[in-house]
Each structure stands twice: as C-alpha cells, then as structure tokens.
C-alpha beads as a LAMMPS data file, in Angstrom:
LAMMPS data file: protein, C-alpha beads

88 atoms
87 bonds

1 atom types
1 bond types

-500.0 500.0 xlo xhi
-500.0 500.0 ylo yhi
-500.0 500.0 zlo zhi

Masses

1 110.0

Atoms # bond

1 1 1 16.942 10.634 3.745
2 1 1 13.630 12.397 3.296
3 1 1 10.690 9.293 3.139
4 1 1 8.547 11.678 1.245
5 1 1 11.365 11.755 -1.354
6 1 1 11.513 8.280 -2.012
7 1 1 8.846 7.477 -5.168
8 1 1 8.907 3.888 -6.858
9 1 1 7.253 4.479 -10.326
10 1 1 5.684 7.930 -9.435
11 1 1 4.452 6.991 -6.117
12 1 1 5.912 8.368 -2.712
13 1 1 7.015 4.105 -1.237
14 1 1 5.572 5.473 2.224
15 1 1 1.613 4.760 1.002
16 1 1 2.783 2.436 -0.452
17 1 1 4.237 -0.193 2.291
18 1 1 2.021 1.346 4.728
19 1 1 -1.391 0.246 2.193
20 1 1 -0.121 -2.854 1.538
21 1 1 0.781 -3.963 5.690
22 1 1 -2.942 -2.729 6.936
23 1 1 -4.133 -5.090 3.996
24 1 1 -1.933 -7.933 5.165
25 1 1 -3.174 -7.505 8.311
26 1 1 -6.821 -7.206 7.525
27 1 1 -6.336 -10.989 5.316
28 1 1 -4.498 -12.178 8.286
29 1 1 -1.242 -11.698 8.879
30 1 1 -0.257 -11.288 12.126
31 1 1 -0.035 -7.919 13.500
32 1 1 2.921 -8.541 15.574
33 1 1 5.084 -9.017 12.972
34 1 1 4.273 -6.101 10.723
35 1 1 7.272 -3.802 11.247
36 1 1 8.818 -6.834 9.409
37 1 1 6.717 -7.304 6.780
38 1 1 6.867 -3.515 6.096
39 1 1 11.155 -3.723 6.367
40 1 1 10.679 -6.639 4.291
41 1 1 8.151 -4.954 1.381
42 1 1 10.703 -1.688 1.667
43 1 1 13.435 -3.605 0.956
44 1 1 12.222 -5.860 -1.820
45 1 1 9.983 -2.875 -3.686
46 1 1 13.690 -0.546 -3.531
47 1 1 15.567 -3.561 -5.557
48 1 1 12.800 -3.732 -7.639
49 1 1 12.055 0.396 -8.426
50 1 1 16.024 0.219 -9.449
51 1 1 15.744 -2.787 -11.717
52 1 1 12.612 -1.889 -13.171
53 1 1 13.396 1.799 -12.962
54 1 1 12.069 2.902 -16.517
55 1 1 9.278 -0.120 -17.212
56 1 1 6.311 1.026 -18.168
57 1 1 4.881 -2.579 -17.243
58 1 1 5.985 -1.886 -13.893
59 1 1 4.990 1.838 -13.737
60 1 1 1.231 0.123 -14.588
61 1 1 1.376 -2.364 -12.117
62 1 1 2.438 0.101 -9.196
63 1 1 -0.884 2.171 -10.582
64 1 1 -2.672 -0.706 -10.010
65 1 1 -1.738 -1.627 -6.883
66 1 1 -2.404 2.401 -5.970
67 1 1 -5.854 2.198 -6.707
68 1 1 -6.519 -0.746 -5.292
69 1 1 -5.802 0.243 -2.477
70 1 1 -7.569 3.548 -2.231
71 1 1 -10.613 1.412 -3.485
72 1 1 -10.268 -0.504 -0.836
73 1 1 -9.708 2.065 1.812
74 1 1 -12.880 3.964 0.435
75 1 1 -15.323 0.954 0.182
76 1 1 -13.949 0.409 4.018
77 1 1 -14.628 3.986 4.730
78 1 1 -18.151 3.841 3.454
79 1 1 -19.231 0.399 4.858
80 1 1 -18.149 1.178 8.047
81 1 1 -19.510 4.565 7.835
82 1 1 -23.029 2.894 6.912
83 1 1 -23.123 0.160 9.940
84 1 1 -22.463 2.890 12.460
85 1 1 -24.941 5.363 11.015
86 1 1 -28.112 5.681 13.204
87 1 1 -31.486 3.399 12.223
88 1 1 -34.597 5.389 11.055

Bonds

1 1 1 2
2 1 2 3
3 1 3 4
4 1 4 5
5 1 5 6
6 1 6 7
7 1 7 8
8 1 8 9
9 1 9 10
10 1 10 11
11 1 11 12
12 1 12 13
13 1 13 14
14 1 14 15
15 1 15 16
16 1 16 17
17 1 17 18
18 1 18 19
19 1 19 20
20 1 20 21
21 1 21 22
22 1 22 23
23 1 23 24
24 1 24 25
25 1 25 26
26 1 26 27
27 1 27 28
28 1 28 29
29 1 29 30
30 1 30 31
31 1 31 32
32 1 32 33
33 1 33 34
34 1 34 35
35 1 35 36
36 1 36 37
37 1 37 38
38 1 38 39
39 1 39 40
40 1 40 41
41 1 41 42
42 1 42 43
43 1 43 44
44 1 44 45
45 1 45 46
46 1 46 47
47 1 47 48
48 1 48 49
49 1 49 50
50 1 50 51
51 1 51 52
52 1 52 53
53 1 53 54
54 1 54 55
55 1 55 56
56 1 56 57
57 1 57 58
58 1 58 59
59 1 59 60
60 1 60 61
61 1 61 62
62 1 62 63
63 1 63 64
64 1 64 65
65 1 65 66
66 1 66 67
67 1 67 68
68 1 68 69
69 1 69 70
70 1 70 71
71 1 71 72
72 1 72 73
73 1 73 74
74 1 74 75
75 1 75 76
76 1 76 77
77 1 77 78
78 1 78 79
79 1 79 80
80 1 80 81
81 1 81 82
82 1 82 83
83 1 83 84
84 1 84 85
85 1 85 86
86 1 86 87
87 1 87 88
C-alpha cells in the first residue's frame, strides 16, 4: 500500500499521525512508547475515516485538527527561531 495514498477526509493520514505523536510527546507522553501511540491513532482514525466516510462534521473536524497543527508547528518554528536569534 502506498502511505501517501491513504487520505482520511482529504488529508494524506501520514501528517496526520505523525502531527498528532510529536504533540503527544511535547504534552508529555512518553517518547518510548510512540510507535504505539502512532499504531494505535492509525488504527483508530482508519475505523473512523470508513464510518464517517462522507460526514461533513467529520471532514470539519479533520480541518481542524490540520490547522492546528500547522499553527502549532509555525508558532514553534518562530519562537524558537526568535530565542536563538543573536542579541543586538
């Protein structure tokens, strides 16, 4: 199976579970036990894009979940950006 092939609700699952194990991990969870959480999110998110295949409450929530976590990613991006930039 091709990864990049696999969308739930528009959105290739990859991103997806990868975006939402680095935010686990940043809240917490322990890092040795990621691979499982991200078997664990792949498995529970494909049930879920089959059940909730055509939802458009669903297809708005994944959205949501997308941008929050590219908000998050840039506002990391630019903080950390800012704290290593040199003092004038």
């Amino acid at each position: 199976m091709d990864p990049s092939a696999t969308l739930w609700w528009g959105v290739p699952a990859l991103f997806v579970v990868i975006g939402l194990v680095e935010l686990a991990k940043k809240v917490g969870f322990p890092a040795q036990y990621a691979m499982l959480l991200a078997v664990a999110i792949g498995i529970v998110g494909g049930i879920l894009s089959t059940i909730f295949a055509n939802s458009v409450l669903a297809n708005a929530t994944m959205g949501g979940v997308v941008i929050g976590l590219m908000a998050s990613g840039l506002w990391s991006g630019v903080k950390n950006a800012s704290e290593n930039a040199p003092k004038t």
